[in-house]
The first five atom37 places (N, CA, C, CB, O) and aatype in JSON, in Angstrom:
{
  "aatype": [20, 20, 20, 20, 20, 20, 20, 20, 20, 20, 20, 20, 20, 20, 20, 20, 20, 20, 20, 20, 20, 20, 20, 20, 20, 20, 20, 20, 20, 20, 20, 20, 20, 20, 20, 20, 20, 20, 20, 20, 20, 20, 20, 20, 20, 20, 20, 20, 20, 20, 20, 20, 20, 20, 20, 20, 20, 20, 20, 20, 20, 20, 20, 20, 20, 20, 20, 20, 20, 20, 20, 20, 20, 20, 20, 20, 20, 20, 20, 20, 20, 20, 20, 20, 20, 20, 20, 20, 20, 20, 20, 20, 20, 20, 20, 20, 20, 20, 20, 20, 20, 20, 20, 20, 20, 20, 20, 20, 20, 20, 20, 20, 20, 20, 20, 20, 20, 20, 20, 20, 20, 20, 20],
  "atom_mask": [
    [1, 1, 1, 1, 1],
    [1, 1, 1, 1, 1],
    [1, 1, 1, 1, 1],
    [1, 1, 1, 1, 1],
    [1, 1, 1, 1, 1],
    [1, 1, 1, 1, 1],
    [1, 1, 1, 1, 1],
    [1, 1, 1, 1, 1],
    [1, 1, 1, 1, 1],
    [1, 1, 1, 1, 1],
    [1, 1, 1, 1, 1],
    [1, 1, 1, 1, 1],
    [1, 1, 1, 1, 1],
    [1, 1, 1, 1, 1],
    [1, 1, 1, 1, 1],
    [1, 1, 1, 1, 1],
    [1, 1, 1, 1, 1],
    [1, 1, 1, 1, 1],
    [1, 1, 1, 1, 1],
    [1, 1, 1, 1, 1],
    [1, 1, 1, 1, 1],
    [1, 1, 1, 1, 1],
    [1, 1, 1, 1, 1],
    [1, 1, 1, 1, 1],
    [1, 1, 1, 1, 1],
    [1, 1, 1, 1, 1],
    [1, 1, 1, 1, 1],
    [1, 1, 1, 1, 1],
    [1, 1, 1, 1, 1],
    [1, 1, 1, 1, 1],
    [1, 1, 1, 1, 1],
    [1, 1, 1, 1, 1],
    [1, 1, 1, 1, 1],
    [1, 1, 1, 1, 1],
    [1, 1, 1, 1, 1],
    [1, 1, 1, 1, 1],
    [1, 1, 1, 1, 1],
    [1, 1, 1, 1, 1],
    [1, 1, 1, 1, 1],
    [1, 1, 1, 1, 1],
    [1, 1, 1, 1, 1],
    [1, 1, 1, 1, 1],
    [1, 1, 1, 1, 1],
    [1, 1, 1, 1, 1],
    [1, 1, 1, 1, 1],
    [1, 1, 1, 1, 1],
    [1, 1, 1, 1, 1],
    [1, 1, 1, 1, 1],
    [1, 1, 1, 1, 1],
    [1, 1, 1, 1, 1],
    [1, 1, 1, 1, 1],
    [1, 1, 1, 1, 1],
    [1, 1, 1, 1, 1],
    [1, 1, 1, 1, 1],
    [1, 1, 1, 1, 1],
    [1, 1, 1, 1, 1],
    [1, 1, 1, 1, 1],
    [1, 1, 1, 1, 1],
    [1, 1, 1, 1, 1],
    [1, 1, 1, 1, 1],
    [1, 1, 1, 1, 1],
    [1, 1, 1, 1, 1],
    [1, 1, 1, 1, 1],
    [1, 1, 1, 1, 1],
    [1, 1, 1, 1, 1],
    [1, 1, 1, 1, 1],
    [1, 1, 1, 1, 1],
    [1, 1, 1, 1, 1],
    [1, 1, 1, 1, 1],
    [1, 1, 1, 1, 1],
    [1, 1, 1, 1, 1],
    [1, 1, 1, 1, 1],
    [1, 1, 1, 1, 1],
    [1, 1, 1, 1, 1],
    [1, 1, 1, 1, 1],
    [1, 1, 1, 1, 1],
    [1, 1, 1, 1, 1],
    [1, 1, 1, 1, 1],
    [1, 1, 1, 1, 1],
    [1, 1, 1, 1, 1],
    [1, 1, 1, 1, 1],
    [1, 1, 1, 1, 1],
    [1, 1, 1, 1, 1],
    [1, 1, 1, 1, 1],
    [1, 1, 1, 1, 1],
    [1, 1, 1, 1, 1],
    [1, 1, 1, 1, 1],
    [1, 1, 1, 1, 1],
    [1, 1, 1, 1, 1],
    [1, 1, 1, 1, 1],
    [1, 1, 1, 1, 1],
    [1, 1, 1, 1, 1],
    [1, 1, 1, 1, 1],
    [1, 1, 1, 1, 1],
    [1, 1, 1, 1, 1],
    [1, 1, 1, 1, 1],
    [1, 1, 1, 1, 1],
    [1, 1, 1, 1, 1],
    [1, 1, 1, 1, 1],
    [1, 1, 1, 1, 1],
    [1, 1, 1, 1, 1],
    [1, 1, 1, 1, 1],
    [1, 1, 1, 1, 1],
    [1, 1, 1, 1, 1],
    [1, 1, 1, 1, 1],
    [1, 1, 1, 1, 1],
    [1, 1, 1, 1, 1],
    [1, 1, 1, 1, 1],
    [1, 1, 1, 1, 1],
    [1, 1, 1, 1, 1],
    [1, 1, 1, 1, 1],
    [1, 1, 1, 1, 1],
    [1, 1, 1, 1, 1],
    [1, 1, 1, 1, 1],
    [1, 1, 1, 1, 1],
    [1, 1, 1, 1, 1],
    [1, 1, 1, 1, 1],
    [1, 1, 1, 1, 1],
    [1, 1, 1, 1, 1],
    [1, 1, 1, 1, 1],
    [1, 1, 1, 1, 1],
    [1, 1, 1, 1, 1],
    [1, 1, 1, 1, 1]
  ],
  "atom_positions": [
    [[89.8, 202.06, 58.19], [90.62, 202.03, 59.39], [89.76, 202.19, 60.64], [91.69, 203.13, 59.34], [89.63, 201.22, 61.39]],
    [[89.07, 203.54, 60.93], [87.99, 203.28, 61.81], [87.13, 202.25, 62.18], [87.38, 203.91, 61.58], [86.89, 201.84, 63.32]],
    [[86.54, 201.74, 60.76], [85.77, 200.1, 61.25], [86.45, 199.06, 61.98], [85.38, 199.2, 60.03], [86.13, 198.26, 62.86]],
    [[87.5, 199.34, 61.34], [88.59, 198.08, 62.19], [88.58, 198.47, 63.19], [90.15, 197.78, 61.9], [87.85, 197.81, 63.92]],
    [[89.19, 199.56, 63.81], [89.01, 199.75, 65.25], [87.72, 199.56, 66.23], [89.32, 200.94, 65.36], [87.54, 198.98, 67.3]],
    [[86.86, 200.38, 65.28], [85.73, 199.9, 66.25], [85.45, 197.82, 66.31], [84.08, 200.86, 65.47], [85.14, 197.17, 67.31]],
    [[85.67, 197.38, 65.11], [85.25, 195.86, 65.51], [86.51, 195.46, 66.34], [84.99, 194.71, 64.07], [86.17, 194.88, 67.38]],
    [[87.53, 195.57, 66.23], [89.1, 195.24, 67.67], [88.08, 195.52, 69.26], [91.09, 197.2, 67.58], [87.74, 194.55, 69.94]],
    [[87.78, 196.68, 69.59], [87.52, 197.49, 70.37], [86.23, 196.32, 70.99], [87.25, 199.09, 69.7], [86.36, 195.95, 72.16]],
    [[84.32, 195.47, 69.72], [84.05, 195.22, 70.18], [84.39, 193.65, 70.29], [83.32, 195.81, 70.08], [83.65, 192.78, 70.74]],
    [[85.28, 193.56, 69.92], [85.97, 191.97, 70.07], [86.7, 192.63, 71.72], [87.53, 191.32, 68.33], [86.49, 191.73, 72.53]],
    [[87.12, 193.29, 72.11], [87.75, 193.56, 73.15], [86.8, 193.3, 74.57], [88.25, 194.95, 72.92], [86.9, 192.62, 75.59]],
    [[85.87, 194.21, 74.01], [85.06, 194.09, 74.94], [84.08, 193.01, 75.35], [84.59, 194.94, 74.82], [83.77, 192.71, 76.5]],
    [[83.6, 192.41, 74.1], [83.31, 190.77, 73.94], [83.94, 189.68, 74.9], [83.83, 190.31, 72.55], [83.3, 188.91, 75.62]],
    [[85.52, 189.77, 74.77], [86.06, 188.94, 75.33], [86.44, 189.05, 76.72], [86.88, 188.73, 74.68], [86.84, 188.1, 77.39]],
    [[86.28, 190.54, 77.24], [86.42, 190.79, 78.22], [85.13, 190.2, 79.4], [86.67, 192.09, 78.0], [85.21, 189.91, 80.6]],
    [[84.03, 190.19, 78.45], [83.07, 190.13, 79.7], [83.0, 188.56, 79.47], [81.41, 191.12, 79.66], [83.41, 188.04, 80.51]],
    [[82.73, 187.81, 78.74], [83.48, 186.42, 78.77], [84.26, 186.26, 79.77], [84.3, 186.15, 77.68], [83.82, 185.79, 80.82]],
    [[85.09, 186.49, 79.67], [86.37, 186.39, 80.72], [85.74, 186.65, 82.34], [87.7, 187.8, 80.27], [86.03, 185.93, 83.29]],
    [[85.02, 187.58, 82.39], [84.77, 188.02, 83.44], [83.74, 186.92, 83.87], [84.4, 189.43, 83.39], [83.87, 186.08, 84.76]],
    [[82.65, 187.14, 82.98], [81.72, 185.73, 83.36], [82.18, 184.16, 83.72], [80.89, 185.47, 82.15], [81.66, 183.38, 84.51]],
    [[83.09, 184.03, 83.03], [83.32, 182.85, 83.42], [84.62, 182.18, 85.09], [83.73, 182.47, 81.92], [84.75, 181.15, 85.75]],
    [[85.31, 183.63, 85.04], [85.85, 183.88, 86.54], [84.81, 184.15, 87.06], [86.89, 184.96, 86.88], [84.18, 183.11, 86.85]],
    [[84.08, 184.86, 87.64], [83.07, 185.32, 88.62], [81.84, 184.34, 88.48], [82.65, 186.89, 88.35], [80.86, 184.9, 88.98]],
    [[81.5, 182.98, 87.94], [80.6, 182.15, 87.92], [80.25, 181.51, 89.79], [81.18, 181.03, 86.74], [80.91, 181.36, 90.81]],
    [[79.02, 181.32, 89.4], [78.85, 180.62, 90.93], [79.18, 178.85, 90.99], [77.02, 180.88, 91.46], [78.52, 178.03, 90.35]],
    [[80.04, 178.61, 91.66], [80.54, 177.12, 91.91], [78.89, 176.6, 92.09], [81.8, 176.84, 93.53], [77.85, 177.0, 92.61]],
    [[79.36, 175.56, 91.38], [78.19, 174.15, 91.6], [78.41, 173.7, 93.35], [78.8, 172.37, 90.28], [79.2, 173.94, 94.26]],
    [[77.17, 172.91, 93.12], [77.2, 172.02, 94.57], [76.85, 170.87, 94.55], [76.43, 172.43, 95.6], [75.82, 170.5, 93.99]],
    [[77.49, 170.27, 95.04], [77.9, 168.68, 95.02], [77.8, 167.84, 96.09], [79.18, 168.49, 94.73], [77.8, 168.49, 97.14]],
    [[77.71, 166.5, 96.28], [77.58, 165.85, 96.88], [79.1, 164.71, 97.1], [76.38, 165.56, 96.43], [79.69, 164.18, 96.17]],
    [[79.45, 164.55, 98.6], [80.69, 163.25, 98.52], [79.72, 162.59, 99.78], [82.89, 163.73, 99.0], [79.11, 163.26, 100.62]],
    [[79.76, 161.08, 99.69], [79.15, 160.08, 100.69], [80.55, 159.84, 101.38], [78.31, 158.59, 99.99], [81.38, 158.97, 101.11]],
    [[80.6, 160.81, 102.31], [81.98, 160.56, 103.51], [81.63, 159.33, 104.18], [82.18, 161.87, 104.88], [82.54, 158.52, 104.32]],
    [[80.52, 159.05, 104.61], [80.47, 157.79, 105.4], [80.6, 156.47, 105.36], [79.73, 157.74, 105.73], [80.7, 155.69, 106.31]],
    [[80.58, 156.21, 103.96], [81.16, 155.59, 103.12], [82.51, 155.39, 102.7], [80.7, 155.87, 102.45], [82.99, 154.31, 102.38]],
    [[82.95, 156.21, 102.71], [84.43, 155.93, 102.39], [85.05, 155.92, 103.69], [85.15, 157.01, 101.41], [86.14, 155.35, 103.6]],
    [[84.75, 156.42, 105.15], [85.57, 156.29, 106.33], [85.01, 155.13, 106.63], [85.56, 157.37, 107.43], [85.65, 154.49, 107.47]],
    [[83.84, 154.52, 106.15], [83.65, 152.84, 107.21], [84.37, 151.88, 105.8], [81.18, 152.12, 107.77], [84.7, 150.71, 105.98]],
    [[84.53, 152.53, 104.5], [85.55, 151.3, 104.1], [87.06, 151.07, 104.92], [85.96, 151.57, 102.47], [87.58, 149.97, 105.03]],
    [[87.62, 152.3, 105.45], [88.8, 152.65, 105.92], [89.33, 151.9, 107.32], [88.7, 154.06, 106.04], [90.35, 151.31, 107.65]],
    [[87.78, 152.34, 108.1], [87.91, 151.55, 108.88], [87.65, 149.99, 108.91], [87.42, 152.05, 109.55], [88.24, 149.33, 109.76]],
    [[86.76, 149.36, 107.98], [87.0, 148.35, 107.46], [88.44, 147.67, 107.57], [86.64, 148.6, 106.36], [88.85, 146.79, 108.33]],
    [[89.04, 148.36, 106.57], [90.18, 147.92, 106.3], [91.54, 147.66, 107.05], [90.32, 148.51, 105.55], [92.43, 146.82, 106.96]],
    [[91.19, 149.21, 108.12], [92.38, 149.3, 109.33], [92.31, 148.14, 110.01], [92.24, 150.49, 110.46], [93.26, 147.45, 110.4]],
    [[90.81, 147.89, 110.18], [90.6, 146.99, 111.35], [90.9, 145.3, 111.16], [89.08, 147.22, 111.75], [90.78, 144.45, 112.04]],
    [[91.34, 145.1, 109.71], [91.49, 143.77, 109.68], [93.24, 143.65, 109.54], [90.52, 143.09, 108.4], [93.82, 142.57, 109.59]],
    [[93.88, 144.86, 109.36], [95.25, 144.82, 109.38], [95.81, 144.58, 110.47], [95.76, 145.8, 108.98], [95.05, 144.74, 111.42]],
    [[97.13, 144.17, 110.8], [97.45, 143.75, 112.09], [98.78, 144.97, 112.23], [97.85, 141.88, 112.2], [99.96, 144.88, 111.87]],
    [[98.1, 146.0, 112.84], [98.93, 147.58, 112.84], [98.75, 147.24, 114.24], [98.21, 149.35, 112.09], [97.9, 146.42, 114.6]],
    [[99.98, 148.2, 115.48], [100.15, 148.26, 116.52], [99.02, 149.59, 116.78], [101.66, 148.29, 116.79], [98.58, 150.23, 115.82]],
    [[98.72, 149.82, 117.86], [97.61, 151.16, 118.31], [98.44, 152.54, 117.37], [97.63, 151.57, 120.6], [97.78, 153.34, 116.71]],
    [[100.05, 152.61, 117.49], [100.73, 153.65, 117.46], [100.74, 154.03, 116.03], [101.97, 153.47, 118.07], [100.79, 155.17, 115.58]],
    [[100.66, 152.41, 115.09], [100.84, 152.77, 113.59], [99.54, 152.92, 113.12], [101.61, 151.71, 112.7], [99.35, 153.3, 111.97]],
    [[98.31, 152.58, 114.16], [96.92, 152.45, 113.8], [96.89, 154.02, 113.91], [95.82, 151.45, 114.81], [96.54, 154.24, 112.75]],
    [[97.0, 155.1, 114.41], [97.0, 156.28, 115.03], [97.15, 157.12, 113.66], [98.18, 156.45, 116.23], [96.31, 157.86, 113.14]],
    [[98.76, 156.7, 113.12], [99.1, 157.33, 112.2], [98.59, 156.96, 111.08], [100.18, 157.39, 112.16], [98.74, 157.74, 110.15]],
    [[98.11, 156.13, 110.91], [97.67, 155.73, 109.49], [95.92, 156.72, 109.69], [97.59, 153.46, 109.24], [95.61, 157.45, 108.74]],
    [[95.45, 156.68, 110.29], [94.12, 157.1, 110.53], [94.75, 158.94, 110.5], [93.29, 156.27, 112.25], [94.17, 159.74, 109.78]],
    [[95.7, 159.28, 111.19], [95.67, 160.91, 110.89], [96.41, 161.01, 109.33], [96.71, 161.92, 112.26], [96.2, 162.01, 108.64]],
    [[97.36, 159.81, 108.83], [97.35, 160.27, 107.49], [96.39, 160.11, 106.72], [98.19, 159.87, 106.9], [96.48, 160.82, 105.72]],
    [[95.21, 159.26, 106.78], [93.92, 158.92, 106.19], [93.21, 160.13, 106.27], [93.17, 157.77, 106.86], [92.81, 160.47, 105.16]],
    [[92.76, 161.28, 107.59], [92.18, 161.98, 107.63], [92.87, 163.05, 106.75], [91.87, 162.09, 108.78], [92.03, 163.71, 106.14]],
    [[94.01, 163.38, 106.52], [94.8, 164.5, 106.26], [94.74, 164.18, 104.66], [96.39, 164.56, 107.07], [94.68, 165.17, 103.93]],
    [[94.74, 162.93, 104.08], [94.75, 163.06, 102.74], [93.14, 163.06, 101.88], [95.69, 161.87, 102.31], [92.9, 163.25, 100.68]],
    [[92.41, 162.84, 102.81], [91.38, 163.12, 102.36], [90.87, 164.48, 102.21], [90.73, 162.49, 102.92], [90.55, 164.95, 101.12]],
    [[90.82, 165.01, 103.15], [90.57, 166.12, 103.57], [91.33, 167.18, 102.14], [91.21, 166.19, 105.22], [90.62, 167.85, 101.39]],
    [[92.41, 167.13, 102.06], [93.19, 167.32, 100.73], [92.97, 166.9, 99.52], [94.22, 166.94, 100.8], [93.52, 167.54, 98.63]],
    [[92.04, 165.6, 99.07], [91.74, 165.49, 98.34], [90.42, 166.15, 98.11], [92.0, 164.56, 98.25], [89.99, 166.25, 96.96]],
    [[89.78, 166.58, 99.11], [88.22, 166.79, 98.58], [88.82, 168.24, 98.15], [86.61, 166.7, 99.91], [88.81, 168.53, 96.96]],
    [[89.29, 169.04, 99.0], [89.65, 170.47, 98.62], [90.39, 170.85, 97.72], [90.13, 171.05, 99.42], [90.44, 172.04, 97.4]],
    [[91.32, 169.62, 96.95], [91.74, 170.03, 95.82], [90.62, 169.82, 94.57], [93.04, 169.33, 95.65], [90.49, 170.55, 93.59]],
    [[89.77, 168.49, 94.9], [88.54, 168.13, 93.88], [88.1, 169.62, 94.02], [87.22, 166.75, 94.38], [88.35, 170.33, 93.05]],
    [[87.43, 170.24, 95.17], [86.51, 171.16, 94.63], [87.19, 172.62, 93.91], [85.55, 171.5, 95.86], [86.63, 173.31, 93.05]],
    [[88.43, 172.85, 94.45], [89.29, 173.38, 93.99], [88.76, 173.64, 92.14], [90.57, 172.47, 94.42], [88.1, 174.49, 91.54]],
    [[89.61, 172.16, 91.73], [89.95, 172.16, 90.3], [88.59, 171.81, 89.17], [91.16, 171.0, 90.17], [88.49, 171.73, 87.95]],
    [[87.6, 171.65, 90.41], [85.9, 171.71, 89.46], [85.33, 172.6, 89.93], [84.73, 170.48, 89.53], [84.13, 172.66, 89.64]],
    [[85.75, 173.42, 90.61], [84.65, 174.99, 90.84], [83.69, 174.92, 91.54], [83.89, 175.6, 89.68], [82.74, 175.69, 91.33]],
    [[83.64, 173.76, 92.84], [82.58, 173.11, 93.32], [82.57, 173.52, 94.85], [82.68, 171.58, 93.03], [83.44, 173.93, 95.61]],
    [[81.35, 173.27, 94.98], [81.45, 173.44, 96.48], [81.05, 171.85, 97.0], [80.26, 174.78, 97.11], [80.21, 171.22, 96.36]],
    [[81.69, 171.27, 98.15], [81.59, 169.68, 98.63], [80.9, 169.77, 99.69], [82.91, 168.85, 98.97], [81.17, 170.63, 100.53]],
    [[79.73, 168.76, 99.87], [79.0, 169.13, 100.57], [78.64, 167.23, 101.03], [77.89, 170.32, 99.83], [78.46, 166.32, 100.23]],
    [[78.64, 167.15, 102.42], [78.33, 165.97, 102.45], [77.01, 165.16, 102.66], [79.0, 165.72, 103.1], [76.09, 165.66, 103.3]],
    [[76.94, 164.02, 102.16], [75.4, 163.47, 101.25], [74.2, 163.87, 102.31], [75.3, 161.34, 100.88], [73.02, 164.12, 102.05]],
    [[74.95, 163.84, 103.78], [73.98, 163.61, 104.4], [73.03, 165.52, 104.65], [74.66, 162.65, 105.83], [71.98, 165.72, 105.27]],
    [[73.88, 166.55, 103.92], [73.63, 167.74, 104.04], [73.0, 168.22, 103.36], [74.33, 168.29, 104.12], [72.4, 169.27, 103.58]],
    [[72.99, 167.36, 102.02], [71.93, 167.67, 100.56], [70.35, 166.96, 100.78], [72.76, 166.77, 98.89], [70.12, 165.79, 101.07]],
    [[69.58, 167.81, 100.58], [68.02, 166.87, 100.32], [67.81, 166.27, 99.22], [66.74, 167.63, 100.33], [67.38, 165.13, 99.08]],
    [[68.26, 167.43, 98.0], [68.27, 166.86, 96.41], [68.52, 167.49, 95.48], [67.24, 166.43, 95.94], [68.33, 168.69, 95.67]],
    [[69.1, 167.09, 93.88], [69.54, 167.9, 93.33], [71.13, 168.23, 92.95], [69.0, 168.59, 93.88], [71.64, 168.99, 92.13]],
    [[71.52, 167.58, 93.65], [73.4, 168.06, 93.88], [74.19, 166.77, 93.28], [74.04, 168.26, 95.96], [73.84, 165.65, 93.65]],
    [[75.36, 166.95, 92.27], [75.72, 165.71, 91.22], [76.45, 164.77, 92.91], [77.33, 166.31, 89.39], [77.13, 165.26, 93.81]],
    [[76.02, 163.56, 92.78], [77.51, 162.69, 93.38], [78.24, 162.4, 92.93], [77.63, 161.71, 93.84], [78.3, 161.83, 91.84]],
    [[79.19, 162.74, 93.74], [80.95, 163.07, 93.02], [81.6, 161.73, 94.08], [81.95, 165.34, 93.54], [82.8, 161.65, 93.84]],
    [[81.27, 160.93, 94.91], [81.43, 160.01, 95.62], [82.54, 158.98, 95.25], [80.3, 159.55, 95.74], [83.3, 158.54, 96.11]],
    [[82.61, 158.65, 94.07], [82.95, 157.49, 93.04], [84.24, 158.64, 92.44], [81.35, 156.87, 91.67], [85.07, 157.76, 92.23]],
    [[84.77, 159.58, 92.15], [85.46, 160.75, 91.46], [86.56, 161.05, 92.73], [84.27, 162.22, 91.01], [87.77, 161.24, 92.65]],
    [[85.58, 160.99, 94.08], [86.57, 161.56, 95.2], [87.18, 160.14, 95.5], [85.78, 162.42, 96.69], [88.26, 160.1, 94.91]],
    [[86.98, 159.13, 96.07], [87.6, 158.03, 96.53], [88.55, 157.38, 95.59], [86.66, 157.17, 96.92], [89.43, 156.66, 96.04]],
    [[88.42, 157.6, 94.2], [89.22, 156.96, 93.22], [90.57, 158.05, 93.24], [88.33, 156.78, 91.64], [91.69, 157.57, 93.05]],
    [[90.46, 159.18, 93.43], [91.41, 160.35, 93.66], [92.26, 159.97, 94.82], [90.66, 161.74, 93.95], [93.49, 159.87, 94.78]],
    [[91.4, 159.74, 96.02], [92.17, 158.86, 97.32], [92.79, 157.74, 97.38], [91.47, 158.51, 98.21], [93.92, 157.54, 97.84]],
    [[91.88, 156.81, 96.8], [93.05, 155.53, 96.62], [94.34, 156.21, 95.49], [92.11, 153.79, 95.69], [95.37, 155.6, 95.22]],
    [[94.19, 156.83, 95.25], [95.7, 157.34, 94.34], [96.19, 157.96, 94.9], [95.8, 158.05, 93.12], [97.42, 157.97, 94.81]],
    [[95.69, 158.62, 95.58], [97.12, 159.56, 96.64], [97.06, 158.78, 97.56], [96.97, 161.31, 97.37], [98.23, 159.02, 97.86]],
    [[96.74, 157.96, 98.39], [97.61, 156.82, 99.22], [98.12, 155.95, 99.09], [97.32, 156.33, 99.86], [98.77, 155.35, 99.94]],
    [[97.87, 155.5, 97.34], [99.2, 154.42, 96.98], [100.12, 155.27, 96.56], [99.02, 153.22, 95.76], [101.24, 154.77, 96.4]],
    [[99.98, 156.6, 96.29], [101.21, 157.32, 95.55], [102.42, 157.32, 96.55], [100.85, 158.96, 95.09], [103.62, 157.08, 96.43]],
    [[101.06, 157.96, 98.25], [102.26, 158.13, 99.53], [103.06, 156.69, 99.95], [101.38, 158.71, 101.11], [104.14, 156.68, 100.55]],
    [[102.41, 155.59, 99.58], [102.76, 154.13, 100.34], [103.54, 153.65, 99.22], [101.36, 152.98, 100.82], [103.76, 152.45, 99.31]],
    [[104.11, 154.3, 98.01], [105.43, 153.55, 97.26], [106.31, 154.85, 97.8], [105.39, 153.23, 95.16], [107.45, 154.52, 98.14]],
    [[106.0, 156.24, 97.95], [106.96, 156.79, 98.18], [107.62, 156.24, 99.69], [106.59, 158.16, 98.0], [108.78, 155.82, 99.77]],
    [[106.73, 156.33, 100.81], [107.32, 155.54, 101.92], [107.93, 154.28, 101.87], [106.47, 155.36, 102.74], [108.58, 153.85, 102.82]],
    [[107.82, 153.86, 101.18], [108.7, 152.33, 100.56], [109.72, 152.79, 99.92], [107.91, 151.26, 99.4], [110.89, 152.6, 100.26]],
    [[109.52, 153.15, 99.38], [111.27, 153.88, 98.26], [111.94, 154.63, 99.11], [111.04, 155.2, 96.68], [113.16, 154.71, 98.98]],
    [[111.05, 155.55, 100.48], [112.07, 156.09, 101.22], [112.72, 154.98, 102.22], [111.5, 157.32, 101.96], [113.91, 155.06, 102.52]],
    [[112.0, 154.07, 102.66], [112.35, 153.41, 103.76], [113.25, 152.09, 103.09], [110.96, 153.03, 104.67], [113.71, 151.23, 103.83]],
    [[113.41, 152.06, 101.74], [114.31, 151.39, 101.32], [115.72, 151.69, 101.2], [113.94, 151.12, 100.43], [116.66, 150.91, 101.37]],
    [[115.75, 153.19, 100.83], [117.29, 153.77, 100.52], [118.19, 153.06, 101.51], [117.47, 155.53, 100.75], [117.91, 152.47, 102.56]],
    [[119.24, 153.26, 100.97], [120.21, 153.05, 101.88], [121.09, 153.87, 101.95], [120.73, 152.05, 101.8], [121.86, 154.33, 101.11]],
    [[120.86, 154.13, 103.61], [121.8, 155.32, 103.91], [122.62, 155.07, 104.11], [121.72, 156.09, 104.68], [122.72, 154.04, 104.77]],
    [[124.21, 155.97, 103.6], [125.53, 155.46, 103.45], [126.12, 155.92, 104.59], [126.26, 155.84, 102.22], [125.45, 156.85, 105.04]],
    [[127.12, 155.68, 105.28], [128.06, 156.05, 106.3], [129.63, 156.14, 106.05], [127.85, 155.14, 107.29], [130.38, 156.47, 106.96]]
  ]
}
């Protein structure tokens, strides 16, 4: 009975510092090529035929979902985001991981704005 307790006790404590180690780890550091993905954007704004007013909004929802996407990326990989031009060397590029995340949350927002701007509101 005693042995058992003592091996519970160092399984307890085993798993505890596990636990602890792997919460209290130091986030990686990473690399995103922002400049790159805002001159595809602008690329793209610029060949659309948007008024200044919808050009405005599309560019603060562009900034706002990015911005959200990098902080949820580093969020849910334990990372710290750091942009290319801030790293000398050494740091994974995550470049290709973040923009594929973005084009999905702005087609996700541009069917929901379609499905909203389709309803039909009843009277």
């Amino acid at each position: 009975m005693e042995k058992n307790l003592i091996q519970a006790f160092l399984w307890l404590v085993t798993l505890s510092v596990m636990i602890t180690l792997w919460v209290t780890r130091e986030p990686s550091i990473v690399e995103y090529d922002i400049n790159e993905t805002v001159a595809s954007f602008h690329q793209s704004i610029g060949q659309s035929e948007l008024s200044d007013e919808q050009r405005e909004k599309e560019i603060t929802r562009f900034t706002q979902t990015l911005d959200d996407v990098v902080r949820e990326y580093a969020l849910e990989n334990h990372v710290v985001v750091l942009v290319s031009p801030a790293v000398v060397s050494g740091a994974v590029n995550v470049t290709q991981e973040i923009q594929q995340s973005l084009l999905q949350t702005l087609h996700a927002q541009n069917r929901a704005n379609r499905a909203q701007s389709s309803e039909v509101t009843p009277k």
